[in-house]
C-alpha positions in Angstrom: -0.4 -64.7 45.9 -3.8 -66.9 45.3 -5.2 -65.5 42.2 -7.9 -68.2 42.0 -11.6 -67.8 42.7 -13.7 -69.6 45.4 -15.9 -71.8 45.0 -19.1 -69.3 46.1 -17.0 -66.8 43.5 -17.1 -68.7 40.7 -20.5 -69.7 41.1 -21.7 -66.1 41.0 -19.6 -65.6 38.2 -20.9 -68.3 36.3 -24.6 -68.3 37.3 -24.4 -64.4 36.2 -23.1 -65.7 32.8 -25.8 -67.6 32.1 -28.6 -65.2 33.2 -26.6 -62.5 31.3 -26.4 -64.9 27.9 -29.9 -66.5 28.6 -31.9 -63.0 29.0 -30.3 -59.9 28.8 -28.5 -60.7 25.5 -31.7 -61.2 23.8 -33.1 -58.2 24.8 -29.9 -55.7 24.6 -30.7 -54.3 20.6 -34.5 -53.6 21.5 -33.1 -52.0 24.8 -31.0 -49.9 22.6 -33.7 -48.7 20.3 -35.5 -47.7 23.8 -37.8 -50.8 22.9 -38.5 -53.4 25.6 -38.4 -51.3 29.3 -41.3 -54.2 30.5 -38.4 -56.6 29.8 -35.9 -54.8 31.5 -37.6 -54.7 34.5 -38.5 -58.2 34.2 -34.7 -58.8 34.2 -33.8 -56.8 37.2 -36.4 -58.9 39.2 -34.6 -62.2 38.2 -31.1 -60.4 39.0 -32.5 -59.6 42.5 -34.3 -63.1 43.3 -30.8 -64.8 42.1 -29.0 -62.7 45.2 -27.5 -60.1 42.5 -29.2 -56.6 44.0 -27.2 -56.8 47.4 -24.4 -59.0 47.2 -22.1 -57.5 49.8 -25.3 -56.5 52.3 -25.8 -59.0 55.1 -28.3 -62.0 54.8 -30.4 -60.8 57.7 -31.7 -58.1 54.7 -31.8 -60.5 52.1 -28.6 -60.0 50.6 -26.0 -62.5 49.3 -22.8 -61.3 51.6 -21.1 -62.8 49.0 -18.1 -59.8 48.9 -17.0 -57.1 46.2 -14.9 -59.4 44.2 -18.4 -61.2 43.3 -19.8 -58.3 42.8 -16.6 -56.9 40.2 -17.1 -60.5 39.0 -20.8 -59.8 38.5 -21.0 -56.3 36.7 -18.4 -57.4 34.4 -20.5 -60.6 33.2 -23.9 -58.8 33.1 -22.0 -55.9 31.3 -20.4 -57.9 28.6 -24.2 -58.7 27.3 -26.2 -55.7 28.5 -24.2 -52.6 29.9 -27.7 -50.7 30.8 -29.0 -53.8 33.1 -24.7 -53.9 34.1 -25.0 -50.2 35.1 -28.6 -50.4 36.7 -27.1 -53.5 39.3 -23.8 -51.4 40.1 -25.7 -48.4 41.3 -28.6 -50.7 43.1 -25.7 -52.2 45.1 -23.9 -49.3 46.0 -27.1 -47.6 47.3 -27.7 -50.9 49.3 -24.2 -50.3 50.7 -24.7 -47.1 51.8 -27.9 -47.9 53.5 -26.5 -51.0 55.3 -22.8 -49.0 56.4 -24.9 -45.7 57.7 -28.5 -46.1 57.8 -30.6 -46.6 61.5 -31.4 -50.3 62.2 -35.0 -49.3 60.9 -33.9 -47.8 57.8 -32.3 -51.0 56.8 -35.1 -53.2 58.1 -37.4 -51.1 55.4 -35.2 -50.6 52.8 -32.9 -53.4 52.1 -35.2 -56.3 51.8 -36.9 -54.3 49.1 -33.2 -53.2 47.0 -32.1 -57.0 47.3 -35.7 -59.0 47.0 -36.5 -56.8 43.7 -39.9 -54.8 45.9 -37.7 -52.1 44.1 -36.6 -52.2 40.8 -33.3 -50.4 42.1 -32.1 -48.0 43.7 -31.6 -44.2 42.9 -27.7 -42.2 44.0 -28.5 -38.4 43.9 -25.3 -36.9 44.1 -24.2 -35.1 41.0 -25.9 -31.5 40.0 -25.4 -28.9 37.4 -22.3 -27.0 39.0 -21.3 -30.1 41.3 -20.1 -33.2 39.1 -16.5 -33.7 39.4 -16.7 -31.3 42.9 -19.9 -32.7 44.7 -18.8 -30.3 47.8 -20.1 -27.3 45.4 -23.8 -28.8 45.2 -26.3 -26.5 46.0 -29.6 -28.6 46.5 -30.4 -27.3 50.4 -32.0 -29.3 53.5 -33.9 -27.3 56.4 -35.5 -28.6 59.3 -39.3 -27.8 59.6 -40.3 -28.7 63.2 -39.2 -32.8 63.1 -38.9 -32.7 59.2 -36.6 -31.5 56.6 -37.9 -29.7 53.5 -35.8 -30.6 50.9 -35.2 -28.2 47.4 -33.0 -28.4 44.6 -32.1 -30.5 41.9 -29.9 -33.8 40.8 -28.8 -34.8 37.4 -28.1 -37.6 35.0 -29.6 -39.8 38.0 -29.2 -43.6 36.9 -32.9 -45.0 37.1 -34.4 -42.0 38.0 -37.9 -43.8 35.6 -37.9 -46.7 38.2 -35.6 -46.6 41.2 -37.8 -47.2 44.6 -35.9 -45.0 46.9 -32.9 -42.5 46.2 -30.1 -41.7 48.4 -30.1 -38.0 48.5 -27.5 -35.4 49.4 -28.2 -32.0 50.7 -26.2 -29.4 52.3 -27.9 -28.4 56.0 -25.4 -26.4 56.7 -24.6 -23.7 53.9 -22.6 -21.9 56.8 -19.9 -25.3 56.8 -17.0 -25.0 54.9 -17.3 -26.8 51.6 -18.0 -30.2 52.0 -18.8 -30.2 55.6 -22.1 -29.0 56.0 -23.6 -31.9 53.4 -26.1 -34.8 55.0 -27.6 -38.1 53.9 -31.0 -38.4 53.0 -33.7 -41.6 52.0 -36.5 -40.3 50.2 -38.9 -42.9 48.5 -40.2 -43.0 45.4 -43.8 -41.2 45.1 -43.1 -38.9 48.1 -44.7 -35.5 47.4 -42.4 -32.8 46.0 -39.5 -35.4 44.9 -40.4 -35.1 40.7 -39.0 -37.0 37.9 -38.0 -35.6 34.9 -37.4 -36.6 31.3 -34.9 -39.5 30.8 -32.4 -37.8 29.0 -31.7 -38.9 25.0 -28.0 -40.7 25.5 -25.2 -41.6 23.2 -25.1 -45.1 24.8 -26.1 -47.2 27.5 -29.7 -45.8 26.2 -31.9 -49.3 28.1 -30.9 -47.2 31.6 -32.9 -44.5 32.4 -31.4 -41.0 33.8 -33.0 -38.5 34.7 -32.8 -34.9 36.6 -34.4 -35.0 40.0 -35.8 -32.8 41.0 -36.7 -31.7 44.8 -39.7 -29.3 45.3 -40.7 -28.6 49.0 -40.1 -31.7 49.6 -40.9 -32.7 52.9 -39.6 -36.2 54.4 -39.5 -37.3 58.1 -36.5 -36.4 60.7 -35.9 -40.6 60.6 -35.2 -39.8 57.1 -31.7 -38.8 57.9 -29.1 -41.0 57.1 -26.1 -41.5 59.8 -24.7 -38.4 61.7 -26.2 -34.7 60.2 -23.6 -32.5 58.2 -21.3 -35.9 57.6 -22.8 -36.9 54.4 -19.8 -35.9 52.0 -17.7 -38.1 53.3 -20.2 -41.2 53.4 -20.5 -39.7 49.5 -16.3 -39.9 48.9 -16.5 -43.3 50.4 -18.7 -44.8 48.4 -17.7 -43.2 45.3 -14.5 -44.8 45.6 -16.7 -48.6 45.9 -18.7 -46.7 43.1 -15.6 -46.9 40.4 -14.8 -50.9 41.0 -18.4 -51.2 39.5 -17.6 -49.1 36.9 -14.4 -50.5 36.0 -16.0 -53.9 36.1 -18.5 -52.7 34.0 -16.1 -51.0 31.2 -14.4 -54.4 31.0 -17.4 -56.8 30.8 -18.1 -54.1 27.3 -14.6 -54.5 26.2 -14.3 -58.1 26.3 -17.5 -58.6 24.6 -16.1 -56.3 21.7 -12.7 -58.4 20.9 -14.8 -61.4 20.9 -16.6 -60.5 18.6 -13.4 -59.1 16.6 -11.4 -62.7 17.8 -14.4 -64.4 15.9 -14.9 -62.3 13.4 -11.0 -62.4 11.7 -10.7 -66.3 11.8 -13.9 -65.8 9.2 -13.2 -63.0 7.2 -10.6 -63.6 4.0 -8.4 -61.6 2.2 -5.7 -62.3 -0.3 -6.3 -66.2 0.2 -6.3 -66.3 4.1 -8.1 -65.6 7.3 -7.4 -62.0 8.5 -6.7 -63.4 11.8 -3.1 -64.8 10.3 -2.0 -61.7 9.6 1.0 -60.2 11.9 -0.5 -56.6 12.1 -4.1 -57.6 12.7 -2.1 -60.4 15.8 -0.5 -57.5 17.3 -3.5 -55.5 17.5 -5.4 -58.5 19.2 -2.7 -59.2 21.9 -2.2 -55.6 22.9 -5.6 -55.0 23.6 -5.8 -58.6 25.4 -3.0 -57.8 27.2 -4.4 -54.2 28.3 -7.5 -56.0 29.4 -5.8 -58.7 31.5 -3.7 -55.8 33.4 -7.3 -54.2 33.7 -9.1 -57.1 35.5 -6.2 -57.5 38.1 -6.4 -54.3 38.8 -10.0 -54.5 39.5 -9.8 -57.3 41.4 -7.2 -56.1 43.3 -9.2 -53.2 44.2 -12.6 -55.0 45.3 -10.1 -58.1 47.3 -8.9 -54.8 49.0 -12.5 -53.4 49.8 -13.5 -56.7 50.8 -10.6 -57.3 53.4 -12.0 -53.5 54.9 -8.2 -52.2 53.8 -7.9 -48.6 52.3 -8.7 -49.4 48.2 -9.1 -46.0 47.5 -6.4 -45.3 45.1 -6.7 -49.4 43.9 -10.2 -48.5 42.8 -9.2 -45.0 40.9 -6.4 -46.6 39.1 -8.7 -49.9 38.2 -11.4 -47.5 36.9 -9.3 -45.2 34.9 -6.9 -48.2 33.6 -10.1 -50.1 32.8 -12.0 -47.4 31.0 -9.8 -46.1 29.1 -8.5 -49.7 27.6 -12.2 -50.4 26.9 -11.9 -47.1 24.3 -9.1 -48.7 22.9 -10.8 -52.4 22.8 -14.0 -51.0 21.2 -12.7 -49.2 18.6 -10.0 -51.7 17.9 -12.9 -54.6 17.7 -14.6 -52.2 15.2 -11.6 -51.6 13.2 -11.2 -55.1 12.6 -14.0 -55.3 11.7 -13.7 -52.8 8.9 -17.0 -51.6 7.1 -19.1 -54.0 8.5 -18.0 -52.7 12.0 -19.8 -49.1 11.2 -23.1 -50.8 10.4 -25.4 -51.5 13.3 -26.3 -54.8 11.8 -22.8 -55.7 14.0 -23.1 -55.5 18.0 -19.4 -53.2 17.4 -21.2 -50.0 17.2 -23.5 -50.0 20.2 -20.2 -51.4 22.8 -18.3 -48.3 21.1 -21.1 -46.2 22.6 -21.6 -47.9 25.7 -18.0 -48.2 26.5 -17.5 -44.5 26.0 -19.3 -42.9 29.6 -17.1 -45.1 31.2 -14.4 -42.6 31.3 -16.6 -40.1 32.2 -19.3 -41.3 35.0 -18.5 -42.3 38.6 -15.9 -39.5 38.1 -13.8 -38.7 34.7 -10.4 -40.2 33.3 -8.9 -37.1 34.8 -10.5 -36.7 38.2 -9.1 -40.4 38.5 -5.5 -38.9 37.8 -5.9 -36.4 40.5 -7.0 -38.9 43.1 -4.0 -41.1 42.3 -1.3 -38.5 43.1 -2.7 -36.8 45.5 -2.6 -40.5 47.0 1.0 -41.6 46.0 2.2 -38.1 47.4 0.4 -38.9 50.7 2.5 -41.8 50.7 6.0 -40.1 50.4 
């Protein structure tokens, strides 16, 4: 098995370093104190002109076809300096990949060019509602055809760049006669259309330089070519790219780990007690390579699950376990790196703080630590 990166892979992995170190390092405190959202959206524009808004769409839209393992690659780099602009690139792409795998020719034409050129500052998944998080089938937000539109009410939550996203993948039901999750469709509906209203960004533990927001849908009236791909099979364009939705996170939750034990790696070969360096030390060794070595199992996994998704094989239990795996050793890296830290790793004059809070919605978004156990055995008992 070839565990080595291309050439185009490691490219994208190391021009995304640079960008990530160069400009959204800088900027990630002020982000955190909700400072700096001009800059932020100054950054997203660079990420998109450097190819990093679409990077598995097709060229022919402006994207980078450049594959999922860049992309893994990608969101794990950006994350490891900024996990709000990390978190605001995962969701643009995966709302460029729905687009691209269901949209009409037209609806790609119009839309893509704008996700992966930066015309948009990113894109906008409305999925999740009060009563349908971990069970999306239970949503309620409704669809009805009005001559040759549909007039769309209800309401989304916790959207990811609800302040600034351009256009939002929407799902409704349009059938509430369907059994549950069969009567849900696909919708595009751009930003400023009448009836679709923004609400507050909500105040967040972490991850605080993303915006999310309710949605809200008020008579809102879009055109019949507004429907995405075949009516009443939304749900399971929604399952699908969930699944793609978790290798981003995953990525994501490691990119915030690593950045936290290198802080702690650096920070023990300084600091001295009883006449040495912490860092020599057996206990404070032991906690270093367990967490390295959770980490390292972590980003195979990952990998494992975007060269799977990549290859158009079934990645849907790869990606579950890589996302629960990865998010859960990112707890344990975070507080670890503060721990080592000791006092110093409470104050926020240290970076240890802020990954602690950033790292911690990675267990919960994209679908919790526990939803991921479900999907694994109901997978590995498939198998049997």
């Amino acid at each position: 098995m070839d565990f080595a990166l291309t050439d185009e892979q490691q490219m994208i992995a190391e021009t995304a370093t640079r960008l990530a170190q160069d400009r959204l390092a800088p900027l990630a405190e002020r982000l955190d104190r909700g400072e700096g959202r001009d800059a932020f959206l100054a950054n997203l524009k660079v990420l998109a002109e450097n190819g990093f808004m679409g990077l598995s769409i097709s060229a022919q839209y402006g994207g980078t076809e450049a594959g999922s393992v860049a992309f893994a690659l990608t969101v794990e780099a950006l994350a490891r300096a900024c996990a709000s602009t990390a978190v605001t690139t995962s969701v643009t792409n995966m709302v460029g990949e729905v687009i691209e795998a269901v949209g009409s020719e037209a609806q790609k034409e119009t839309y893509l060019p704008r996700l992966t050129g930066g015309g948009y500052a990113a894109g906008g998944f409305c999925l999740t509602e009060t009563g349908a998080g971990s069970d999306p089938a239970s949503m309620r937000t409704r669809a009805r055809k009005d001559g040759d539109d549909w007039i769309i009410d209800g309401s989304k939550l916790y959207i990811t760049s609800g302040d600034y996203a351009g256009v939002f993948v929407v799902w409704a039901v349009t059938d509430p006669d369907a059994r549950p999750g069969k009567g849900i469709s696909c919708f595009l509906v751009e930003a400023g259309t009448p009836g679709l209203v923004i609400g507050k960004a909500e105040k967040k533990m972490g991850q605080t330089g993303s915006a999310t927001n309710e949605v809200l849908f008020e008579n809102c009236r879009v055109p019949g070519s507004a429907l995405m791909g075949k009516e009443n099979d939304g749900f399971r364009v929604a399952v699908g790219e969930l699944a793609g939705g978790r290798i981003g996170i995953a990525s994501l939750a490691l990119g915030v780990a690593r950045a936290a034990m290198d802080e702690a790696k650096a920070y023990v070969k300084e600091r001295r007690q009883f006449g040495k360096a912490i860092a020599d030390m057996q206990g404070i060794q032991w906690m270093i390579a367990d967490r390295e070595t959770e980490l390292e199992a972590a980003r195979l996994l990952v990998l494992q699950a975007a060269w799977l998704k990549e290859q158009k094989k079934p990645f849907a239990r790869e990606a579950s376990m890589a996302k629960l795996f990865a998010s859960e050793a990112a707890q344990k890296a975070t507080y670890t790196a503060l721990q080592l830290h000791g006092g110093a790793g409470y104050i926020q004059d240290y970076a240890l703080e802020r990954y602690a809070r950033d790292a911690r919605i990675t267990t919960i978004y994209e679908g919790t630590s526990e939803i991921q156990r479900l999907i694994i055995a109901r997978e590995v008992m498939k198998a049997i």
